[in-house]
ZADREN-802371 format. One record per residue (C-alpha): x, y, z; residue in three letters. Coordinates in steps of 0.02 Angstrom, whole numbers, always signed. Last residue first. Example, Ala and Ser with C-alpha at 12.3 -4.5 7.8 and 13.67 -1.06 7.14 Angstrom:
% residues 2
@px:+684 | py:-53 | pz:+357 | residu:SER
@px:+615 | py:-225 | pz:+390 | residu:ALA
END
This chain:
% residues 169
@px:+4348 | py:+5181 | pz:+8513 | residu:UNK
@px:+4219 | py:+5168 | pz:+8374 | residu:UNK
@px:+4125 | py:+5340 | pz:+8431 | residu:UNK
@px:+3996 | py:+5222 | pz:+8524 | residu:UNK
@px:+4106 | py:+5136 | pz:+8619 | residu:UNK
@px:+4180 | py:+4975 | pz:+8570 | residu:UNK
@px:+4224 | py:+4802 | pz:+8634 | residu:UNK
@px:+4362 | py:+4681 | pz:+8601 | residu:UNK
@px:+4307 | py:+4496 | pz:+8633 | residu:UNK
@px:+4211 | py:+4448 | pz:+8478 | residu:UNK
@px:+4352 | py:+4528 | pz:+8362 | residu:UNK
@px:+4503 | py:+4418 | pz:+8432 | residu:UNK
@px:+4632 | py:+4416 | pz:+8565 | residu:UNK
@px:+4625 | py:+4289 | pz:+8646 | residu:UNK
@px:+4759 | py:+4244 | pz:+8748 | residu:UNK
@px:+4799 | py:+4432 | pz:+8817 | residu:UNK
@px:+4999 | py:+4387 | pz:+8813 | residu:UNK
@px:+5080 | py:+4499 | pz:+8958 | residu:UNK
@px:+5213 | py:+4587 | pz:+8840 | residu:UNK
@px:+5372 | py:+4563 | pz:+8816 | residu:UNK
@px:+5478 | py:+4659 | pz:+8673 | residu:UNK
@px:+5600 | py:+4593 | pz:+8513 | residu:UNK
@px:+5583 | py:+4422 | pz:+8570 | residu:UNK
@px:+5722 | py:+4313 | pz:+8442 | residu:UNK
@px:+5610 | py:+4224 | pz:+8318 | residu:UNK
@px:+5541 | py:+4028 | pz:+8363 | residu:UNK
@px:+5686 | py:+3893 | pz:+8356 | residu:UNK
@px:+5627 | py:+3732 | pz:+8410 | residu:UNK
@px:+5464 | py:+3751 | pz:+8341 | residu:UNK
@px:+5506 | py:+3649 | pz:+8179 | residu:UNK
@px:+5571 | py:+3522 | pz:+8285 | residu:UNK
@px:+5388 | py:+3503 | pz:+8367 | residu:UNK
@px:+5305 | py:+3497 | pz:+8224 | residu:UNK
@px:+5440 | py:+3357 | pz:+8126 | residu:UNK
@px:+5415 | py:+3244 | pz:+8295 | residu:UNK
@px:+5239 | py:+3281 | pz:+8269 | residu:UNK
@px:+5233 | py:+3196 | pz:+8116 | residu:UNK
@px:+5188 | py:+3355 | pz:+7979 | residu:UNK
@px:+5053 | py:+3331 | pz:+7833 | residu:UNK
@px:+4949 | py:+3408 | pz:+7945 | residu:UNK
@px:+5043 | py:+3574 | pz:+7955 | residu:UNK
@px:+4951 | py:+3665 | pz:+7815 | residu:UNK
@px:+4758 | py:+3595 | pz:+7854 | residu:UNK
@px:+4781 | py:+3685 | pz:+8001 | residu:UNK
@px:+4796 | py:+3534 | pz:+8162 | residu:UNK
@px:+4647 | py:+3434 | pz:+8195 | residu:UNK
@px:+4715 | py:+3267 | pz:+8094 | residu:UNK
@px:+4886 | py:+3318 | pz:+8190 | residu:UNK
@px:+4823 | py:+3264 | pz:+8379 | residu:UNK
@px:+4932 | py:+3289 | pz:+8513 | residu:UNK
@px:+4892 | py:+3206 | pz:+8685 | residu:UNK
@px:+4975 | py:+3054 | pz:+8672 | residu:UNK
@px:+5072 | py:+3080 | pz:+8826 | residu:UNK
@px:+5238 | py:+3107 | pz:+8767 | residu:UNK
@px:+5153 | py:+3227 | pz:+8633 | residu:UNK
@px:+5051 | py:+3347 | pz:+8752 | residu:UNK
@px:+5209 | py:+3357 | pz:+8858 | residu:UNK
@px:+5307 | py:+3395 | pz:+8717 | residu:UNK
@px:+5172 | py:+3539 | pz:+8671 | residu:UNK
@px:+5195 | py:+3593 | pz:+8870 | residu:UNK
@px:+5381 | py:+3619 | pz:+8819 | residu:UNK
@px:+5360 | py:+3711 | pz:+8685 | residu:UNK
@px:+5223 | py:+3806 | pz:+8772 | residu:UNK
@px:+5372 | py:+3858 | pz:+8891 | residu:UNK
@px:+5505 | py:+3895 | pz:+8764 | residu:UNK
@px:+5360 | py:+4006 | pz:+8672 | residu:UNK
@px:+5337 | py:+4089 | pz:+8819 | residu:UNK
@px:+5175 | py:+4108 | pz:+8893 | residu:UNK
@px:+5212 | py:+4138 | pz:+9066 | residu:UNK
@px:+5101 | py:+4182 | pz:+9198 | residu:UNK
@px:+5131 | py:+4290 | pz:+9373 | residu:UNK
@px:+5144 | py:+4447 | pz:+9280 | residu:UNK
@px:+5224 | py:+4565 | pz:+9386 | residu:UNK
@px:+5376 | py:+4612 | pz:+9273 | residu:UNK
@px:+5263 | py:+4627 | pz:+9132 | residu:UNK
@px:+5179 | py:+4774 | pz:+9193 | residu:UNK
@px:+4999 | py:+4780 | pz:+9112 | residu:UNK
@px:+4953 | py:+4956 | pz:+9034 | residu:UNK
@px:+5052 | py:+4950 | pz:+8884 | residu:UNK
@px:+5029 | py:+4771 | pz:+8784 | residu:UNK
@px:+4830 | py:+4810 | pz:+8845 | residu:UNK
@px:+4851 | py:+4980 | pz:+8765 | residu:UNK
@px:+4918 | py:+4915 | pz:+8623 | residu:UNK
@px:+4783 | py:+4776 | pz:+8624 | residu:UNK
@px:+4656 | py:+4907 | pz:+8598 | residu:UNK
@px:+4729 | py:+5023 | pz:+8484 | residu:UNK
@px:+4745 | py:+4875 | pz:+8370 | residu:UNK
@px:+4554 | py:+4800 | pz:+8394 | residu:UNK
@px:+4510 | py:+5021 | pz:+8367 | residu:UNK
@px:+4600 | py:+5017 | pz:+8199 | residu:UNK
@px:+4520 | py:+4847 | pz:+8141 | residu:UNK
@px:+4331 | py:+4922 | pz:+8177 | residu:UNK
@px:+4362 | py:+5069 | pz:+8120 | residu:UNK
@px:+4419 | py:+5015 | pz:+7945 | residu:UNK
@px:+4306 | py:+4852 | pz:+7945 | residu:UNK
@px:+4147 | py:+5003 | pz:+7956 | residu:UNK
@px:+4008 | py:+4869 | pz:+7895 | residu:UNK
@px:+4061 | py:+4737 | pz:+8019 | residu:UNK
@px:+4052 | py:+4876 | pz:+8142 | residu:UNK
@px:+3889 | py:+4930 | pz:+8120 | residu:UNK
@px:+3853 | py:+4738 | pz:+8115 | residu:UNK
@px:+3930 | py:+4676 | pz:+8289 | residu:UNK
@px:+4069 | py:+4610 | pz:+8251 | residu:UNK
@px:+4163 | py:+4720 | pz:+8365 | residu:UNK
@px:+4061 | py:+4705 | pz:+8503 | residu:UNK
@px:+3982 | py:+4837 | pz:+8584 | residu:UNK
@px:+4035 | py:+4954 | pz:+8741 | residu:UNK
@px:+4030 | py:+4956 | pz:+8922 | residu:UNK
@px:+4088 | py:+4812 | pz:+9021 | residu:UNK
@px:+3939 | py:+4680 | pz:+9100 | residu:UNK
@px:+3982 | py:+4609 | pz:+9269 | residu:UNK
@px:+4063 | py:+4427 | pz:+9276 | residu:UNK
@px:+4006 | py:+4261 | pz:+9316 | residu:UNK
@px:+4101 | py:+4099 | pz:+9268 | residu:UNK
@px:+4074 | py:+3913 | pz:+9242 | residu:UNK
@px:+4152 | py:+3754 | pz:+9254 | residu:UNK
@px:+4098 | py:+3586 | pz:+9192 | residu:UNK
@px:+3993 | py:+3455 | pz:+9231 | residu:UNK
@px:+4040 | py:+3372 | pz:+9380 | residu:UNK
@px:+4071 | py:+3554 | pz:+9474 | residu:UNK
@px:+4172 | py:+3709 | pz:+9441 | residu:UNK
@px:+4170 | py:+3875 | pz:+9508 | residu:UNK
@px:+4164 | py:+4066 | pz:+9483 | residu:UNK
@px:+4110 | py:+4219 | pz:+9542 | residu:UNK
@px:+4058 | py:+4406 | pz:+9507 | residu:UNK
@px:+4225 | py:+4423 | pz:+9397 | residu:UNK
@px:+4247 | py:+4600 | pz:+9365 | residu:UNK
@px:+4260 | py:+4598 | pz:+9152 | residu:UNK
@px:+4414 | py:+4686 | pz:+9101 | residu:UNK
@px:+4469 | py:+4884 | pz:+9087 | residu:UNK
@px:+4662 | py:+4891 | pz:+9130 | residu:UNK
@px:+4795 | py:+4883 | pz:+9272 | residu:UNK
@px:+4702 | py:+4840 | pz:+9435 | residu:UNK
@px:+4574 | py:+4721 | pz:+9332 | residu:UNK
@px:+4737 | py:+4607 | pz:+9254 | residu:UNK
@px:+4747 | py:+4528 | pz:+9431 | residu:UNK
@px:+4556 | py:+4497 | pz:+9434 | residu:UNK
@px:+4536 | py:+4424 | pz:+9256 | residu:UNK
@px:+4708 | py:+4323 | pz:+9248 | residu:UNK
@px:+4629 | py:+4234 | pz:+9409 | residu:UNK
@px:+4449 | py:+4205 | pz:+9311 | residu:UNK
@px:+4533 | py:+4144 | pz:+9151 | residu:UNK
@px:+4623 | py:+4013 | pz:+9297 | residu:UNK
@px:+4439 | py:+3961 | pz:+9340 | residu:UNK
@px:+4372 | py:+3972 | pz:+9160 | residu:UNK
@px:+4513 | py:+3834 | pz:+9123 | residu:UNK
@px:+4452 | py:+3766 | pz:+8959 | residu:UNK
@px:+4504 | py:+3589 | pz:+8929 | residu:UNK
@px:+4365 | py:+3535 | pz:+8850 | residu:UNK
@px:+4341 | py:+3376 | pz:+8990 | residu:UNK
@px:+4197 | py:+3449 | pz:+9083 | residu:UNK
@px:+4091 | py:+3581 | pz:+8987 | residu:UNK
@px:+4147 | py:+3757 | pz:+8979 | residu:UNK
@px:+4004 | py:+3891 | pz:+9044 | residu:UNK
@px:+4034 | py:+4085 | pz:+9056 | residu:UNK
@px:+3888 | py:+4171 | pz:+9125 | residu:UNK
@px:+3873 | py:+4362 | pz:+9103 | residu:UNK
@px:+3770 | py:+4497 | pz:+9213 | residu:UNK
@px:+3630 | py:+4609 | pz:+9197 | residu:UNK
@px:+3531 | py:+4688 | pz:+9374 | residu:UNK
@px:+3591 | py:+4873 | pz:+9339 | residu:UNK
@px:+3490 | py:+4848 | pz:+9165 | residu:UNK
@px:+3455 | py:+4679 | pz:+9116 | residu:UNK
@px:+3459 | py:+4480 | pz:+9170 | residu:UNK
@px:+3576 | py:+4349 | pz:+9109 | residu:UNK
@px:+3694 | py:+4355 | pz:+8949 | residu:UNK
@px:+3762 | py:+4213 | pz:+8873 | residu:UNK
@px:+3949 | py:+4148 | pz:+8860 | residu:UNK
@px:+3969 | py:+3964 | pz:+8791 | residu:UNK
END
């Protein structure tokens, strides 16, 4: 749940994830502040967690959403600038100093974590896999494609969370 507190020079974001929904905000706010050096992201204001949940606070970034409605009725610019966008994440943040992994041989291995300990559950999985046993999921992830370039993974990357300027840019 992200909503939007004050306005003008005194407007900020809160970030809220209830206890037990297994949504880091804390660790979203350390991938924040190291990616901030190497590419436009919210500036965390702070962050913290308590019995309820966590929560985060970060300063506004320019631009409007890309489902907002002008953008939602110009799809073409709106699915060109979501591209340019993550290509200039892919190129601005160095790899080599990433201090995350998102490998597929590591979330492999957290997915057989997830499984040993019960924690998989394929009624919630795509409608496509469910049919799978997990030992049949996780076999079939065994062998993901050959990496053809690394890049630090942006996590998610969707519509709601790439912004635009006001030439769709």
């Amino acid at each position: 749940l992200t909503f939007e507190v004050g306005s003008g020079p005194n407007r900020w974001f809160v970030k809220c994830a209830p206890a037990g929904s297994g949504i880091d905000l804390n660790g979203e706010a350390e991938r924040l502040a190291w990616a901030g050096p190497f590419t436009r992201v919210p500036r965390v204001l702070d962050a913290g967690v308590d019995g309820s949940g966590s929560w985060m606070v970060t300063a506004p970034v320019p631009g409007e959403s890309a489902v907002a409605d002008r953008w939602k009725d110009d799809p073409h610019t709106a699915v060109r600038a979501i591209g340019a966008g993550l290509r200039a994440f892919h190129d601005a943040l160095p790899v080599a100093a990433c201090p995350w992994s998102w490998s597929a041989e590591d979330r492999l291995g957290d997915a057989r974590r997830r499984a040993s300990n019960g924690q998989l559950a394929p009624p919630r999985w795509h409608r496509i896999h469910q049919h799978l046993e997990i030992d049949e999921a996780l076999e079939l992830l065994a062998s993901p494609p050959a990496v053809d370039a690394l890049v630090v993974c942006h996590g998610d990357a969707c519509a709601p969370n790439t912004l635009l300027d006001a030439d769709g840019l």
